[in-house]
C-alpha positions as CSV (number, residue, x, y, z in Angstrom):
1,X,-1.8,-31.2,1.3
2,X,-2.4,-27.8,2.8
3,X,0.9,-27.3,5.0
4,X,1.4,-23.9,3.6
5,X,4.2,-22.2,3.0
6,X,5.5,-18.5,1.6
7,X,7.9,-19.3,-1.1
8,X,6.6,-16.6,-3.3
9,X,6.2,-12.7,-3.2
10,X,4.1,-10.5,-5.2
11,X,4.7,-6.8,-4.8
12,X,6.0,-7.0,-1.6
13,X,2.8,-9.4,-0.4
14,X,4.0,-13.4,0.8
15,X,2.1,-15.9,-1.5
16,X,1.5,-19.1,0.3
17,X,1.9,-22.3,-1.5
18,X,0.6,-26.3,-0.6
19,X,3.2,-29.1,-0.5
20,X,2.5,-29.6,-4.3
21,X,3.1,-26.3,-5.2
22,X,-0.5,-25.2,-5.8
23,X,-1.1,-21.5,-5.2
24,X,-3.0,-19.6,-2.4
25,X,-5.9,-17.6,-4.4
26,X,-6.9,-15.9,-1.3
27,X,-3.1,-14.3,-0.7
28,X,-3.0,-12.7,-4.8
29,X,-6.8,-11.9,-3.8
30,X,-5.6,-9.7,-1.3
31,X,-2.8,-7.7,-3.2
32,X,-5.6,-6.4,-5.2
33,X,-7.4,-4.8,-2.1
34,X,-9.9,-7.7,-1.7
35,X,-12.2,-6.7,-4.2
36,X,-15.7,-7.9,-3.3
37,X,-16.8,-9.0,-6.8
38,X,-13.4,-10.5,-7.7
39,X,-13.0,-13.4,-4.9
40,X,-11.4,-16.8,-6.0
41,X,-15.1,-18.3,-6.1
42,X,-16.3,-15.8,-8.7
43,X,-13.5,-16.3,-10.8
44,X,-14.1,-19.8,-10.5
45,X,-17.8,-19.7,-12.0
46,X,-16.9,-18.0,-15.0
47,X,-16.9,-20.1,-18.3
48,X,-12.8,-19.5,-19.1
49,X,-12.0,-20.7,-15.9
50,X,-14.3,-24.0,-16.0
51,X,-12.7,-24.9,-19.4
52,X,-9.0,-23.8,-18.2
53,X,-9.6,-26.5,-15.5
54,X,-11.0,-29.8,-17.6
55,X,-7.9,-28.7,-20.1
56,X,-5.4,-28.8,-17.3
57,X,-6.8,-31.8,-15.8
58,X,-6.8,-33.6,-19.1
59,X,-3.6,-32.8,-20.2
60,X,-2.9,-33.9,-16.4
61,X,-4.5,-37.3,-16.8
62,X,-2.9,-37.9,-19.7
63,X,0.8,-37.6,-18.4
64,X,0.4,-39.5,-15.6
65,X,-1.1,-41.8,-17.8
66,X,2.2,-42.0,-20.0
67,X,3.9,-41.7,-16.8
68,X,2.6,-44.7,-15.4
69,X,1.4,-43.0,-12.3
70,X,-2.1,-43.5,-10.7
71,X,-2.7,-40.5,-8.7
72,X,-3.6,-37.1,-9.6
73,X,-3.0,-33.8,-8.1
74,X,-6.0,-31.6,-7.3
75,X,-5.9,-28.0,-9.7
76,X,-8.4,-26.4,-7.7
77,X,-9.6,-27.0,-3.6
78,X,-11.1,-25.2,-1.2
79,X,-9.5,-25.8,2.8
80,X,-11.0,-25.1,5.7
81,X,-14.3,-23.3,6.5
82,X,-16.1,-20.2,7.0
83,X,-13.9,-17.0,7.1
84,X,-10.8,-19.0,7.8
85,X,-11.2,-21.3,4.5
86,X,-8.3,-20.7,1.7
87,X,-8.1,-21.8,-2.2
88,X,-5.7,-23.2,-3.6
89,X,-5.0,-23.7,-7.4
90,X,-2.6,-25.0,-10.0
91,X,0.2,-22.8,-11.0
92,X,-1.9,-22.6,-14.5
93,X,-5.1,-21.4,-12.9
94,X,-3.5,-19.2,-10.1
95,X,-2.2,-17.4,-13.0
96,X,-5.1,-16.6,-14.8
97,X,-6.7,-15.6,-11.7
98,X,-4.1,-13.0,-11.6
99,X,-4.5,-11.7,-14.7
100,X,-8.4,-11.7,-14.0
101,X,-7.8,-9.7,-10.7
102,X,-5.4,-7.3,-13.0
103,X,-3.4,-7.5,-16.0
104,X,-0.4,-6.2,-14.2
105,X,-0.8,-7.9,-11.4
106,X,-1.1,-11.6,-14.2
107,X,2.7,-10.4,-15.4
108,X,3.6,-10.1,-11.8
109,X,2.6,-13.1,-10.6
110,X,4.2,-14.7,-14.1
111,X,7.7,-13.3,-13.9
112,X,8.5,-14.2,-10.2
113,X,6.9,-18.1,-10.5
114,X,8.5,-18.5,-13.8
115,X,11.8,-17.8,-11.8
116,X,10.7,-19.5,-8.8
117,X,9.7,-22.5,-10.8
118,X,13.4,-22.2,-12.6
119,X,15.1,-22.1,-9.2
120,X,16.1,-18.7,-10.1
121,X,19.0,-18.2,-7.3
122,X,18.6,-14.0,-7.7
123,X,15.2,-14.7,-6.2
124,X,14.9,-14.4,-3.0
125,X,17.7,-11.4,-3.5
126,X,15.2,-9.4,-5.4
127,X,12.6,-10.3,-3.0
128,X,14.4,-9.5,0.1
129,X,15.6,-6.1,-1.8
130,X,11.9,-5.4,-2.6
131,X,10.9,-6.4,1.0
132,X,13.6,-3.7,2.5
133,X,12.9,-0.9,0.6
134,X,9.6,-1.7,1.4
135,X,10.5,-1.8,4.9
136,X,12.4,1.9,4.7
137,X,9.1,3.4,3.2
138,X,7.3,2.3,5.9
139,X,9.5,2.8,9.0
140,X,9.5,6.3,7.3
141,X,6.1,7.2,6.7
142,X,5.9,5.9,10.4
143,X,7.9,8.4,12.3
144,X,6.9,11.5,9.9
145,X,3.4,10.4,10.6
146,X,4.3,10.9,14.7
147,X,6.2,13.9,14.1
148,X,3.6,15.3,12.3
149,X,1.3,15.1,15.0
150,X,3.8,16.4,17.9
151,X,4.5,19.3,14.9
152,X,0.8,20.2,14.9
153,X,0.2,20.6,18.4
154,X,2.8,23.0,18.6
155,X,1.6,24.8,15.8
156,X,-1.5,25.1,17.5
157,X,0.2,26.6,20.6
158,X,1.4,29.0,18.3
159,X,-1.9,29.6,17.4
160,X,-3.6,29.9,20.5
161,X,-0.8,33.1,22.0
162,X,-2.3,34.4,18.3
163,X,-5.6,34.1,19.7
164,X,-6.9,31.3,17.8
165,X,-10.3,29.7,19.2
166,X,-12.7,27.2,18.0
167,X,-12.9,26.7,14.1
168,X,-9.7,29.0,13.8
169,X,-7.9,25.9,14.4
170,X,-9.0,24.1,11.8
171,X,-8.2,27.5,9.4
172,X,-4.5,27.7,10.4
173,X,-4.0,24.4,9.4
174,X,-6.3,24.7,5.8
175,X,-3.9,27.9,5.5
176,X,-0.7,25.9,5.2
177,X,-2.1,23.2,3.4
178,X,-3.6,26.1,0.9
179,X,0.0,27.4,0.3
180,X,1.7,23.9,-0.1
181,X,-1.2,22.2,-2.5
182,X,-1.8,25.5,-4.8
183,X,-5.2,26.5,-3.2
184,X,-6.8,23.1,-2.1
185,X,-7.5,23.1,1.8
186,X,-7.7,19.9,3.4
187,X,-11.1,18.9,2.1
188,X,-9.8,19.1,-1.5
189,X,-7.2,17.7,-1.0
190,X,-9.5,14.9,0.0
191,X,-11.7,14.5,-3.0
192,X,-8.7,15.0,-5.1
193,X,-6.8,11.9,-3.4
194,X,-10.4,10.5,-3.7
195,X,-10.4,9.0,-0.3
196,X,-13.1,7.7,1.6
197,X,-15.3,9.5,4.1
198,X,-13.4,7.9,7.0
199,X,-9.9,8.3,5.6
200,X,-7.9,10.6,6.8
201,X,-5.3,12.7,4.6
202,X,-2.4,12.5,6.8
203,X,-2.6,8.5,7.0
204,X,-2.6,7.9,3.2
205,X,0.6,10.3,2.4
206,X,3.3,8.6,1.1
207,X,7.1,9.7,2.6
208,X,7.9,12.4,0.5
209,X,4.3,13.7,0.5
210,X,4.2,13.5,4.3
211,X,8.3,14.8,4.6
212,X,7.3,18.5,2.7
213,X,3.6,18.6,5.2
214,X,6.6,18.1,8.1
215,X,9.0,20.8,6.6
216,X,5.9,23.2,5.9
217,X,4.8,22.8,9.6
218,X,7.9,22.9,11.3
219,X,8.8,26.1,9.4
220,X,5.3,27.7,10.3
221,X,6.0,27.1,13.9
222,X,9.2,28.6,13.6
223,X,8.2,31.8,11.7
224,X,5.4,32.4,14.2
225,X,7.6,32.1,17.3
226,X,10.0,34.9,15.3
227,X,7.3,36.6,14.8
228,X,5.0,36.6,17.2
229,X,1.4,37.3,15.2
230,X,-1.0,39.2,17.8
231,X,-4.4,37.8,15.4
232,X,-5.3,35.0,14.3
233,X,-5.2,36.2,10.7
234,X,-1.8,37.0,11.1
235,X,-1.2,33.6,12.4
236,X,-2.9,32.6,9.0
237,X,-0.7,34.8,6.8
238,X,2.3,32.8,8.3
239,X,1.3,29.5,7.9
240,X,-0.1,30.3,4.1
241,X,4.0,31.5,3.5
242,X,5.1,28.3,5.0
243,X,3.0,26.3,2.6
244,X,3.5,28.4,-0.5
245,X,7.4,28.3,0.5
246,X,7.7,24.8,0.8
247,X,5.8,24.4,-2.6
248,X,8.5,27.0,-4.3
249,X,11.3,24.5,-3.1
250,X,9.7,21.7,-4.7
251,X,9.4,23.4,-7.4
252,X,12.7,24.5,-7.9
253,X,14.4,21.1,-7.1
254,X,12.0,19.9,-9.6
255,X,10.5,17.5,-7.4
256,X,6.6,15.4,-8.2
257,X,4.2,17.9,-6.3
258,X,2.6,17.0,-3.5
259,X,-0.9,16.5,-5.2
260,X,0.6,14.9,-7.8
261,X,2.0,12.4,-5.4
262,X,0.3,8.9,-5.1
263,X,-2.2,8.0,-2.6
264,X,-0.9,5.5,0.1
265,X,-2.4,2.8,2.2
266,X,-3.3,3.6,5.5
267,X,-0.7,3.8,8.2
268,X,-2.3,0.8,9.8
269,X,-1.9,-1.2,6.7
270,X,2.2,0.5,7.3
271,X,2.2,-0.7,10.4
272,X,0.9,-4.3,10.5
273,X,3.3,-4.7,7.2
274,X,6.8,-3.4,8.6
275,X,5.4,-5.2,11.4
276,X,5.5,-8.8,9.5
277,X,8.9,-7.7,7.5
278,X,11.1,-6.3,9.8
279,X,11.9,-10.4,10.9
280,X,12.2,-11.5,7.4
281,X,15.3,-8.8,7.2
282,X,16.4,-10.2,10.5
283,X,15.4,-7.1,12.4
284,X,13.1,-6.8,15.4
């Protein structure tokens, strides 16, 4: 019953169904971020979901009973054990645990099994589509991400000829990020992308957030090789223009700004999912 496989996607996250079409809980559980007090079993306890059930296996009794049929399919099972145990549920259920996970998330789930369910032949297009451009976010955020490193050393070399030492490091850097984000250093930039003590802000930028941090460093680097600061609060000065340059671009283009940007998953998540996607897209 439980040969799984993953017909369905869910903003840009497989679904896995069972050989009768029953729905993997645990896989919509984890679009929402895994919520700890939102997992398949507590949606289960709750009274709606109880009487959702009898109703469903009524109604399902009573057509096979019409039908002539004897056997029943199961709307709700648990397989396996321990952390390796997944639920599955009927199409009905699966969808109200979507819509208890998150209302947008329920109209998700609803649109693309309504169309899987109608052998919707645009399907798979629009979930390959989503899939690549998916794909091209992450491959992106990816090799900004490196550069962005490589970019900051250099930028510290730079800093060191100006005679940078110690906690100066950490001030050239906060100077740039102070021009780009309107006065926020990196620390408030932190609380404002309210991420967590051990989340760094450079993992969680999305492309275009990460692409102006790239332009604003590269440009730093190269003013300071032009112009060869002597202190480090010259050194300062420069990457401050850089940042408040940059920012002045944006503007003028008429671009989001970068705090206004959304937060990102980590680059790990980035990673492990362009990882799983590039094969789907027949890529290696």
């Amino acid at each position: 019953m439980t040969a799984e496989s993953y017909d369905l996607t869910v903003l840009n996250k497989r679904i896995g169904t069972d050989s009768n079409g029953n729905i993997c809980l645990n896989d919509l559980w984890s679009v929402v971020d895994e919520p700890a007090n939102k997992r398949p079993n507590d949606w289960n306890r709750g009274k709606r979901a109880k009487a959702l059930q009898v109703a469903l296996e009524g109604r399902i009794t009573e057509n096979f009973r019409n039908s002539g049929k004897a056997e029943a399919i199961s709307t709700y099972y648990v397989s396996g054990r321990g952390r390796a145990s997944k639920t599955y549920a009927h199409p009905v259920l699966a969808l109200d645990y979507a819509e208890y996970l998150d209302p947008r998330i329920g109209v998700e789930v609803r649109e693309v099994f309504l169309r899987y369910r109608a052998d919707d032949i645009s399907l798979a297009n629009d979930i390959l589509d989503r899939i690549a451009e998916q794909a091209r976010e992450d491959e992106m955020r990816l090799h900004i991400r490196g550069e962005i490193t490589l970019r900051n050393k250099e930028l510290a070399g730079e800093g060191k000829k100006a005679g940078c030492q110690g906690w100066e490091y950490a001030e050239l850097h906060n100077s740039g990020y102070r021009g780009l984000y309107s006065g926020l250093d990196e620390g408030g930039i932190h609380r404002l992308k309210k991420l967590t003590k051990h989340q760094k802000i450079l993992d969680h930028m999305t492309a275009a957030e990460g692409a102006a941090n790239l332009f604003r460093i590269t440009q730093a680097k190269l003013a300071m090789e032009a112009k060869r600061p002597r202190t480090p609060q010259q050194a300062f000065g420069i990457a401050h223009e850089a940042g408040v340059e940059t920012r002045k671009a944006m503007e003028r283009i008429g671009g989001v700004m970068p705090e206004d940007l959304p937060v990102a998953d980590s680059i790990k998540d980035a990673k492990k999912r362009l990882a799983a996607n590039l094969p789907l897209l027949g890529k290696k």
